[in-house]
DORO-925554 format. One line per field, with one value per residue: residue number from 1; residue in one letter; x, y, z negated of N, C-alpha, C in turn. Coordinates in nm, 3 decimals, padded with zeros to 5 digits. Layout:
<sites>
i = (NUM/...)
aa = (A/...)
n_xx = (X/...)
n_yy = (Y/...)
n_zz = (Z/...)
ca_xx = (X/...)
ca_yy = (Y/...)
ca_zz = (Z/...)
c_xx = (X/...)
c_yy = (Y/...)
c_zz = (Z/...)
</sites>
This chain:
<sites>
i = (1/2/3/4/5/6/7/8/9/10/11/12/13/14/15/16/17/18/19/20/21/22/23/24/25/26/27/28/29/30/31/32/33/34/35/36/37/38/39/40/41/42/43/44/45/46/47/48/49/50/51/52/53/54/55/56/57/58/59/60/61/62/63/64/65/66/67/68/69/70/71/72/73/74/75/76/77/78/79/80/81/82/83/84/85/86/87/88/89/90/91/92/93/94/95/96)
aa = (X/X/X/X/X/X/X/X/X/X/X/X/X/X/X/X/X/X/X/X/X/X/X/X/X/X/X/X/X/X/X/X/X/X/X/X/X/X/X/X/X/X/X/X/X/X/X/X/X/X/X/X/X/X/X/X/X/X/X/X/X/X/X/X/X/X/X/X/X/X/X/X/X/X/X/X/X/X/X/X/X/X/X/X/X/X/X/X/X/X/X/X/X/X/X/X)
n_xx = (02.950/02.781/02.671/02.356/02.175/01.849/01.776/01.953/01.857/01.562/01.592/01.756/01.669/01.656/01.912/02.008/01.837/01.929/02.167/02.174/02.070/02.242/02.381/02.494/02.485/02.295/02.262/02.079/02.054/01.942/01.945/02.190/02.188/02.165/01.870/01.727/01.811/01.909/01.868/01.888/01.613/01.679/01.901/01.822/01.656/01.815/01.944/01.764/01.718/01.960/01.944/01.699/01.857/02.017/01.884/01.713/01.972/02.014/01.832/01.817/02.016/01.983/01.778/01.894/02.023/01.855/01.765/01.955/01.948/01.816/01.474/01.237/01.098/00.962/00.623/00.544/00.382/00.164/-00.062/-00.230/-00.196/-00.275/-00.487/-00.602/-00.579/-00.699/-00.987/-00.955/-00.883/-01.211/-01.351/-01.302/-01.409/-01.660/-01.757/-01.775)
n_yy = (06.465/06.400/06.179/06.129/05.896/05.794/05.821/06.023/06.212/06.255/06.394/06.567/06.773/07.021/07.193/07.044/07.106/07.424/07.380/07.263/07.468/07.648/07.544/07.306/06.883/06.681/06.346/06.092/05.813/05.438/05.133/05.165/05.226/05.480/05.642/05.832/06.254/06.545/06.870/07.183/07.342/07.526/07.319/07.118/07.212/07.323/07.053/06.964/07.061/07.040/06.792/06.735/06.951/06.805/06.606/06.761/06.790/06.552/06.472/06.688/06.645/06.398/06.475/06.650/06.398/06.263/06.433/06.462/06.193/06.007/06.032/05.765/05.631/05.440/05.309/05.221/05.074/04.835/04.868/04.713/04.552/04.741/04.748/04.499/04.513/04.719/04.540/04.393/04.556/04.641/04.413/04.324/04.494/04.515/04.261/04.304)
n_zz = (05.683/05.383/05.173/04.932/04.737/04.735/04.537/04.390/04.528/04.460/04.222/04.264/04.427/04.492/04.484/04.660/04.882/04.856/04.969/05.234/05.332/05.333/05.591/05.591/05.661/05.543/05.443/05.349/05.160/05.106/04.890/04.992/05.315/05.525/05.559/05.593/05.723/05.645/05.798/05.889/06.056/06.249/06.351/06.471/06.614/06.856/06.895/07.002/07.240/07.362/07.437/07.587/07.816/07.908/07.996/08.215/08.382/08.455/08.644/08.829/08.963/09.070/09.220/09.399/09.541/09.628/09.819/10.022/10.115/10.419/10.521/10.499/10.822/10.894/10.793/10.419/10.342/10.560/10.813/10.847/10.566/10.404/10.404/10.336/10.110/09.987/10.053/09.860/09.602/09.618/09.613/09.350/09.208/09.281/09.137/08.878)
ca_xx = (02.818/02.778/02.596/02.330/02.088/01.710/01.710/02.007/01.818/01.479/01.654/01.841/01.670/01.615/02.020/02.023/01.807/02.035/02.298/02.146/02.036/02.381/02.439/02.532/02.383/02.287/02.220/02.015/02.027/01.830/01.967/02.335/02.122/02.098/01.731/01.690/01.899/01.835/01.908/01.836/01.549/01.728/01.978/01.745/01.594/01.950/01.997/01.692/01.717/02.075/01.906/01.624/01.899/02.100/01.775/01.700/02.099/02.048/01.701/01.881/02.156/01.876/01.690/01.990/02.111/01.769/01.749/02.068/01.914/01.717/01.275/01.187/00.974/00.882/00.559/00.609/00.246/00.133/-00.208/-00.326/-00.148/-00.317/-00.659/-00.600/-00.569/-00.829/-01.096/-00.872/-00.955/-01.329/-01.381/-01.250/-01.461/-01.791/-01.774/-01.805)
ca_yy = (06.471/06.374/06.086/06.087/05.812/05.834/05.849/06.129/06.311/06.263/06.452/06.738/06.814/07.182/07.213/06.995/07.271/07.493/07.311/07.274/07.639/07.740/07.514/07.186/06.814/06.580/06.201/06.009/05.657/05.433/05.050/05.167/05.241/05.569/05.650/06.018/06.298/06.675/06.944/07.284/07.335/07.542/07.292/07.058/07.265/07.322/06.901/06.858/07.142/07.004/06.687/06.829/06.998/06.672/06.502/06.832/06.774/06.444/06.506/06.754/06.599/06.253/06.546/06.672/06.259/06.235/06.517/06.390/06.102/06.053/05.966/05.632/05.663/05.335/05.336/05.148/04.957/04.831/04.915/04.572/04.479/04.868/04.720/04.399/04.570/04.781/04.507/04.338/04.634/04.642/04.249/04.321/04.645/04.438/04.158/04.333)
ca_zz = (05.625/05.289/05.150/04.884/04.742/04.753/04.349/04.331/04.615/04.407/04.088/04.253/04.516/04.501/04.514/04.832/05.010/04.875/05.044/05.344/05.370/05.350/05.668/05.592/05.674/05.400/05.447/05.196/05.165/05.020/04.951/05.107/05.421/05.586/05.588/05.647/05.743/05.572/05.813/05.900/06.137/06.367/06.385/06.493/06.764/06.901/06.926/07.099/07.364/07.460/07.490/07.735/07.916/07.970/08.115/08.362/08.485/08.573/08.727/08.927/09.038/09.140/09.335/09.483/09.587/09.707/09.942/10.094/10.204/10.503/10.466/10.554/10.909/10.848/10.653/10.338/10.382/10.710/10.828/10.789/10.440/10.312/10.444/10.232/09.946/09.976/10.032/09.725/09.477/09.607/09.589/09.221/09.137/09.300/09.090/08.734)
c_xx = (02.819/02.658/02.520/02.260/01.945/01.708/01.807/01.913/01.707/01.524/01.714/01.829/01.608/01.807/02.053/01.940/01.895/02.124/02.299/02.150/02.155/02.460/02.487/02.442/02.384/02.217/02.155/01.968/01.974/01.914/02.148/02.305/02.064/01.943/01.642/01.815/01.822/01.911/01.858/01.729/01.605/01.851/01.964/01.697/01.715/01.980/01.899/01.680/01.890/02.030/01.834/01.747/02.000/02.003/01.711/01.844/02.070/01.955/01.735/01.962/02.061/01.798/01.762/02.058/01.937/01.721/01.820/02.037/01.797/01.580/01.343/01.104/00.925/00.753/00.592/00.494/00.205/00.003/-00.315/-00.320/-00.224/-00.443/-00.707/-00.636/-00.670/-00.967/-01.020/-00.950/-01.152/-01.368/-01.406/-01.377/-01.657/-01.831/-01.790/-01.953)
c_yy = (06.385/06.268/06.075/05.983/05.905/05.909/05.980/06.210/06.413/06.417/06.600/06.745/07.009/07.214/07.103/07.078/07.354/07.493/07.351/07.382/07.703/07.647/07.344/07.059/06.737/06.447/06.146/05.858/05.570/05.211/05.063/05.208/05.386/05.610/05.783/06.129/06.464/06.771/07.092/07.344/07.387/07.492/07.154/07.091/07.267/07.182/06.870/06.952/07.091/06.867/06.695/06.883/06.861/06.607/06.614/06.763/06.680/06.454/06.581/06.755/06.414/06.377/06.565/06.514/06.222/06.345/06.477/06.217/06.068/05.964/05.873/05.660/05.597/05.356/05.212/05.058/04.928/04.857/04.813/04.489/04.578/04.809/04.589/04.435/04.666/04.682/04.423/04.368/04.655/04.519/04.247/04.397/04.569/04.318/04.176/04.383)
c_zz = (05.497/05.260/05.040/04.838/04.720/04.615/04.320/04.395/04.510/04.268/04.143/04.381/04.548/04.519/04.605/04.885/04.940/05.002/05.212/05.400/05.386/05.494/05.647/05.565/05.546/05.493/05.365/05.222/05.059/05.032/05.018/05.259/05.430/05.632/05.603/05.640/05.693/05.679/05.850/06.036/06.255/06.411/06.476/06.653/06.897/06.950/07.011/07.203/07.433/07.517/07.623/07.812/07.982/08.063/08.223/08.441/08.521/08.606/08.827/08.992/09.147/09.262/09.458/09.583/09.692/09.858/10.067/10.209/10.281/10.495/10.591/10.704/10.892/10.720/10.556/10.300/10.509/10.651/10.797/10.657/10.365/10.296/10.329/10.084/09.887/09.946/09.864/09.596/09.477/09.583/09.405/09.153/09.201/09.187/08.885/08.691)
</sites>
């Protein structure tokens, strides 16, 4: 990927979409510092649907690790710690 500055960009930028349009990325830095990247929208769409599909696989592979393992019977509040907490949030929700 090729590197221009902000100020060449500024000047010739109708032959950087060219560029682009024919497929290729452009960088533009600003300072020596990478500060935007020029590419082609559907190349774009393409980076962020592999992304989405990376975060279904591992969502689907956590579903799959969770199936595998067996429910709690234990409840995960007792009956008298749920009750606490209940008059807790009303104590709270009375007092405003």
């Amino acid at each position: 990927m090729d590197t221009i500055s902000a100020s060449d960009a500024r000047q010739t930028l109708p032959a950087l979409l060219d560029r682009v349009e024919a497929g290729e990325d452009l960088a533009i830095s600003r300072h020596g510092r990478v500060i935007a990247v020029l590419v082609k929208p559907e190349r774009l769409r393409s980076r962020r649907a592999a992304d989405a599909w990376k975060v279904a696989d591992d969502l689907g592979q956590r579903l799959e690790a969770a199936r595998s393992q067996p429910l709690s019977v234990e409840p995960a509040l007792s009956h008298e710690y749920a009750e606490e907490l209940i008059d807790w949030i009303r104590d709270g929700r009375d007092a405003r």
